[in-house]
C-alpha positions in Angstrom: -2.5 24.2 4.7 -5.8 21.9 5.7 -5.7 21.3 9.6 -5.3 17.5 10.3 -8.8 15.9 11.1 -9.1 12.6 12.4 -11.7 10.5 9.9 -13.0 7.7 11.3 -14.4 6.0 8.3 -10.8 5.4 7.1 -9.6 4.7 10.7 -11.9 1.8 10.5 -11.1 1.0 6.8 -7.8 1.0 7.4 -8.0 -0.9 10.7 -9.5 -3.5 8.6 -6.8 -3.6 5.6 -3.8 -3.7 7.8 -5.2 -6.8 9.5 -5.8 -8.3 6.4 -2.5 -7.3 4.7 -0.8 -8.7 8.0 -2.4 -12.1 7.6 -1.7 -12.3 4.0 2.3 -11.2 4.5 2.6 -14.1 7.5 0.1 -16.6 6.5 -0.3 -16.6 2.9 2.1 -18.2 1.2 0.0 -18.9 -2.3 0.9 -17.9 -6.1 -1.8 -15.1 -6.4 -3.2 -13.5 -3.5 -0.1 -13.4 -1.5 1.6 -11.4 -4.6 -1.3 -9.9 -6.0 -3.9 -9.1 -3.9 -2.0 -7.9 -1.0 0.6 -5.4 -3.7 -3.0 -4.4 -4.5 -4.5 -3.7 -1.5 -1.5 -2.0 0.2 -2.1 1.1 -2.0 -5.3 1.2 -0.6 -3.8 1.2 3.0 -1.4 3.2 2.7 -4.3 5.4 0.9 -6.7 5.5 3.7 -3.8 6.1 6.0 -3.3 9.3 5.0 -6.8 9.8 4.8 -7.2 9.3 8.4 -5.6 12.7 8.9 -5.6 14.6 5.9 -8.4 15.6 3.9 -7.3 16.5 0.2 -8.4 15.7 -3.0 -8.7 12.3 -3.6 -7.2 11.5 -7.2 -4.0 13.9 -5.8 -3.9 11.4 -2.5 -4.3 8.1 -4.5 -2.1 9.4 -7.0 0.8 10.1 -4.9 0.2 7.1 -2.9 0.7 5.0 -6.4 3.6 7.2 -6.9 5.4 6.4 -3.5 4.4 2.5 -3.9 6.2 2.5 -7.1 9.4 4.1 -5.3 9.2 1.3 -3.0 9.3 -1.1 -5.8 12.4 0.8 -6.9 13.6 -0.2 -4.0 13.8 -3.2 -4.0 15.4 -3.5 -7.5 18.4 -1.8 -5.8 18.5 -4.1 -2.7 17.3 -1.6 -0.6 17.1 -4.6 2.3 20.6 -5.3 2.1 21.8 -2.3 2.2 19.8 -1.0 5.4 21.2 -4.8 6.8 17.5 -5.7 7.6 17.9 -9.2 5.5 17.5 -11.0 8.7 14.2 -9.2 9.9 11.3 -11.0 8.9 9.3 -8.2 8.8 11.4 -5.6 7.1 11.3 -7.9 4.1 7.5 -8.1 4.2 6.8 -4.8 4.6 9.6 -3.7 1.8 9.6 -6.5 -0.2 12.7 -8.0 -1.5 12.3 -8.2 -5.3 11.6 -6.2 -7.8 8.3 -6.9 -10.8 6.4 -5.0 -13.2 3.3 -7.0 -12.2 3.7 -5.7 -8.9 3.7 -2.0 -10.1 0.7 -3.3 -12.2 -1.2 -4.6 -9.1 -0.4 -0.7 -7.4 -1.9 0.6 -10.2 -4.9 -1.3 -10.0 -5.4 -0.2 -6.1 -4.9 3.4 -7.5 -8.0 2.8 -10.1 -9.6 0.8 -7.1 -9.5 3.9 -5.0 -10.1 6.1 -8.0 -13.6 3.9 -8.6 -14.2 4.1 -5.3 -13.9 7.7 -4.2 -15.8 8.6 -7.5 -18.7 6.5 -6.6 -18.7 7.9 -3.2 -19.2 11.8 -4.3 
């Protein structure tokens, strides 16, 4: 197993992406970059997250972070926020999301080919 390294490139990136997906998830209330956009860019957070600390190979990293969005979206087909009693908090049902779509796994998958672009144009 790697060591963990601290990466400050996707520190920063992410930095940057969790500001934006927290302004988008309070102040955004619009028909496409409130449920597009920000399902799209998420996989990229949650991407560069792990990135932050773990350096691995970066289709295996985007893939699993695709992978664990779309359990999320499983999620919330099964009501996962009323069921943990968080229907109340705000922010639980930002962060989880309360209903399930296909365009939402859609718009994961386009953060995956994003990062995919991305990482390839970087090497």
């Amino acid at each position: 197993m790697k060591p963990l390294v601290f990466n400050k490139s996707y520190f920063l990136i992410f930095i940057l992406l969790l500001i934006t997906e927290l302004y988008i998830g309070f102040f955004v209330h619009d028909t496409i970059i409130r449920p597009y956009i920000g399902d799209l860019l998420v996989v990229i957070l949650i991407y560069t997250f792990l990135r932050i600390f773990i350096t691995v190979n970066y289709f295996k990293a985007a893939f699993y972070t695709f992978i664990f969005a779309c359990f999320v979206e499983m999620a919330q087909y099964y009501n996962v926020i009323s069921l943990l009693g968080l229907q109340g908090h705000k922010a639980a049902r930002i962060i989880i999301g309360t209903s399930f779509s296909w365009i939402d796994i859609s718009a994961y998958f386009g953060g995956f080919l994003i990062i995919i672009i991305v990482e390839k144009i970087r090497q």
